[in-house]
N, C-alpha and C positions, 0 to 999 in steps of 0.2 A: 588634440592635446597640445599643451604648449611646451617649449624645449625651455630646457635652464636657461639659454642664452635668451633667448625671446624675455622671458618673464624675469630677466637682468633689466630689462629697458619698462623702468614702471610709469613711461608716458612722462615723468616732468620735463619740464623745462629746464636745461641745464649752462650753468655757467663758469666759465672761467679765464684763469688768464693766461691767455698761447704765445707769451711772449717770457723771454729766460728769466730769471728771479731778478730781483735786484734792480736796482735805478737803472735809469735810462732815460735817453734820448725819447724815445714812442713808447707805448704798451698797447699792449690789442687785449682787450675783452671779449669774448666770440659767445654766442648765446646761441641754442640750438635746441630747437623744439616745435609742436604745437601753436604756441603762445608766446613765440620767441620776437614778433613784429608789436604785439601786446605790453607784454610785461617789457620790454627795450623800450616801450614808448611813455613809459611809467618814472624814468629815467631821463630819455634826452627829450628834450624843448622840443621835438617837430614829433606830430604823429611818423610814424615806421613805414607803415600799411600805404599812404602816400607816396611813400617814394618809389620808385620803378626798379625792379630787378638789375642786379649789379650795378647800380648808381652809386653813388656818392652824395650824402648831405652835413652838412656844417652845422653846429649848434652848439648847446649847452649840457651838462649833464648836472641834475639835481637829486634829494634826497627827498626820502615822504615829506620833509618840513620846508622844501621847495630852498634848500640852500643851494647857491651851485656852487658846483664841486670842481666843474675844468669846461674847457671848452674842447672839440676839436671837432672829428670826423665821424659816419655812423654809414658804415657799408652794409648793401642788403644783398641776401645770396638767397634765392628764394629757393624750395624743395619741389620739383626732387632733383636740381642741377646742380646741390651744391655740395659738400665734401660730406657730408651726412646724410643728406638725401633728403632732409628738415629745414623748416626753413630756418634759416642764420644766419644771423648779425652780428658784424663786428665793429665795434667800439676803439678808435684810435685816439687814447688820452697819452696827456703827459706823462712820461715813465717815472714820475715821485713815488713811491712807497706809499706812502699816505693818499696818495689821488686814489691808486692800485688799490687798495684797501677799502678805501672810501664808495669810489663807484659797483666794488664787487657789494659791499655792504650793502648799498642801495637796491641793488638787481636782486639780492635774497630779500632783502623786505618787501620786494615789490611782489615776488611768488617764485623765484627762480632757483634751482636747486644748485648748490655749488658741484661740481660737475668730478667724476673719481676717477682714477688714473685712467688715462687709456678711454675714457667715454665716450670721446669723440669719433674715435676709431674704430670703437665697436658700433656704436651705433652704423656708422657707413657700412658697416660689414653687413648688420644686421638688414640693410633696407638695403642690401643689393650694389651699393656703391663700389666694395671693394671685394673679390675673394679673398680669401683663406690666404694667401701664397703672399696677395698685394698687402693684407693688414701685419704679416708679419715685416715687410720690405720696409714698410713704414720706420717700422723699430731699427732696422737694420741700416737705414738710411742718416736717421737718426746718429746713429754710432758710428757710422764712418768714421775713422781716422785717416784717411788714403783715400789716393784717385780709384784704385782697384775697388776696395770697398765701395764705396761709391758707387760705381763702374756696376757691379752688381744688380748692388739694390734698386737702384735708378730702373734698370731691366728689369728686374721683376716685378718693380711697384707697374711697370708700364704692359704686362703684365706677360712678357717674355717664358717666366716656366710656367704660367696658368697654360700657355698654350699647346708648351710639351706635352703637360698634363691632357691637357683636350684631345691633342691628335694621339696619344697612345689608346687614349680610353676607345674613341672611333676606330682603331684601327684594331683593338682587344676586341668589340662588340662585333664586327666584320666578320675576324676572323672566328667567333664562335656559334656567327647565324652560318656560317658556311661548314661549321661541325655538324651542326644543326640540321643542316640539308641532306649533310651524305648521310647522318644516321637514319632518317624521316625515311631516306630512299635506299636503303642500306640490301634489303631483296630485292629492289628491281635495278632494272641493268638503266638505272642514270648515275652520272657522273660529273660532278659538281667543280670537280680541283682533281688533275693527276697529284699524284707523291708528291710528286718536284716542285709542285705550287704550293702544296702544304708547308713543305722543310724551305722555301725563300721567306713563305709568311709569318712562317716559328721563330725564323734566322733573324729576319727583320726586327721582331716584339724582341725577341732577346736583344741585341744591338741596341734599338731602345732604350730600357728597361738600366741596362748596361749604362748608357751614356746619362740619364738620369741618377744612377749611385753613384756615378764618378764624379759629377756635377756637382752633388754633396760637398765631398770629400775637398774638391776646388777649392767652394764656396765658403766651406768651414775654417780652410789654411787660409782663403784670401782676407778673412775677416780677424781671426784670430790671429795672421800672421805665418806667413810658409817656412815651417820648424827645419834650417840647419844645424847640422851637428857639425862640428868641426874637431875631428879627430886624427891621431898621426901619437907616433912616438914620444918620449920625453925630450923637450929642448928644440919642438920643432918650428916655438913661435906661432902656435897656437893664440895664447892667450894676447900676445900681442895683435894680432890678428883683428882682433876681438874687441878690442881697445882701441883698433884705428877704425874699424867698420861703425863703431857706435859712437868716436868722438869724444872717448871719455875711458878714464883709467878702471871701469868695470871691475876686472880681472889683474890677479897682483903679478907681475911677470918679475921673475929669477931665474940666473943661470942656473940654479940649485934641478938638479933633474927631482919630479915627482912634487914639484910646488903645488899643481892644482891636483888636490885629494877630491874634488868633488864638484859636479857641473856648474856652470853657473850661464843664467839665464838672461837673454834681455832682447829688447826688438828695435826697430830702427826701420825707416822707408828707405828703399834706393828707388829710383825713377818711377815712383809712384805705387810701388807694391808695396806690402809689410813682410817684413821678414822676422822672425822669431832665432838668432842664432844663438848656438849653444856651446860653450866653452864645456873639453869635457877633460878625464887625467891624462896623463902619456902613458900608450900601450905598453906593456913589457911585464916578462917575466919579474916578480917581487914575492919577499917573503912576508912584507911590512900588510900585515893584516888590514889597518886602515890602505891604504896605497890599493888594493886587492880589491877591498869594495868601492874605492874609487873607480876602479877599474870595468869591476862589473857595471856599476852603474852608465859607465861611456859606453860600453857595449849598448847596453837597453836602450839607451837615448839613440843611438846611430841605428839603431833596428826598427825606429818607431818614426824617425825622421823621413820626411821628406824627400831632403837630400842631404850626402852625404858628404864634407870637405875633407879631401886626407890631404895633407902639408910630410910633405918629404923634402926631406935632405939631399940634394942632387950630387954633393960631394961623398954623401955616407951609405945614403939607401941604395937599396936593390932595385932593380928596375923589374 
């Protein structure tokens, strides 16, 4: 039986363009398929299938009415070594809008399927190129904002937590062919693991298991930003705080105690991590109803956060 994902990939030939919107300098047109040395030759001046894997050939690129439409480059990535696992070709035209437009026009008249979010990616997934863990890093690498980000994704696309993944699974299956032993021999006087090797091998998987959800939790704050609260009393220069860490008047600072009724949010990198900090009211007893849910609400933010900033007054606070 075939899987949803499988019967996603209905064999054409797909194309499109892997370079960012908009004019430019180059544009790549990348083609991946079957029929991708075929239909690409339907396109540029030189047969495809002649050229030698990862080479490079120069030429023209024309429409079915044999207009040409640009000149440039025509890379061959043959399958299964190539980022798809199909064979594919990439097209290095001028980045005009109109080339862009022109040469995709031509590669779908010639048989080629314009290519749906993300198709490239799955296909690689699909033909073994990439796991599970690597086709999401993709995406994630993508979105980097920061070195950290980055930092990340880079590791996983290279395939860092596939591997966690592998050595937990090896070390789950271990440990349950050797369950598996003592029950098998559970009346006869063999003995496969004392106590004390069970509860190291238990201790271990948990520890694991452990540093895998924590991993999470990193990965989530280093990508979306690691959430401080910046909390302390009224007047304690919080919000200025706030305003110097981001480079920008954020947050409105007054001596007036109880100015900030309610969080205020924003992110910013210091030496290459993202931080999410968070401006919240000045603790303290109040009758002022709004001021109260200001209040509450600093609480929930400092109890949810990451880490916590208190700003005290060294001439007024308690120590």
């Amino acid at each position: 039986m075939n899987s949803p994902l499988r019967d996603a990939v209905d064999g054409a030939t797909i194309c499109a363009i892997s370079t960012a919107p908009g004019a430019g300098g180059i544009a790549v047109v990348r083609i991946s398929g079957n029929d991708a040395l075929a239909l690409g030759s339907k396109v540029f001046s030189k047969p495809l299938d002649a050229i030698a894997d990862r080479a490079v050939a120069f030429g023209h690129f024309r429409d079915a009415e044999g207009t040409v439409l640009d000149e440039g480059l025509a890379l061959i990535l043959r399958g299964p070594g190539s980022y798809t696992g199909e064979d594919t070709v990439e097209f290095n035209i001028h980045g005009s809008q109109f080339i862009q437009r022109e040469v995709m026009r031509a590669l779908i008249e010639a048989g080629c399927r314009q290519a749906g979010p993300g198709e490239f990616t799955q296909r690689a997934f699909l033909n073994g190129r990439l796991d599970l863990t690597q086709a999401e890093a993709v995406a994630d690498l993508i979105a980097a904002e920061h070195a950290g980000a980055h930092r990340l994704a880079l590791d996983q696309l290279r395939g860092g937590f596939a591997r966690e993944i592998n050595a937990l699974r090896e070390a789950l299956i271990g440990f349950a062919g050797l369950l598996e032993l003592e029950l098998d021999f559970a009346e006869e006087d063999v003995e496969f693991a004392d106590r004390e090797r069970f509860d190291a091998l238990l201790a271990d998987l948990l520890s694991r298991v452990g540093r895998l959800a924590d991993s999470f939790a990193t990965g989530n704050a280093m990508k979306e930003g690691i959430p401080v609260a910046i909390v302390g009393a009224p007047n304690r220069g919080k919000s200025t705080l706030l305003n110097v860490l981001l480079g920008d008047d954020r947050a409105i600072v007054s001596d007036i105690p109880g100015t900030t009724r309610d969080t205020v949010e924003d992110a910013c990198t210091l030496d290459g991590l993202r931080f999410r900090f968070i401006d919240t009211a000045g603790l303290r007893d109040t009758d002022d109803v709004v001021e109260a849910e200001g209040i509450r609400r600093a609480l929930a933010k400092a109890s949810s956060a990451s880490t916590v900033l208190l700003l005290l007054d060294a001439s007024t606070d308690a120590h």
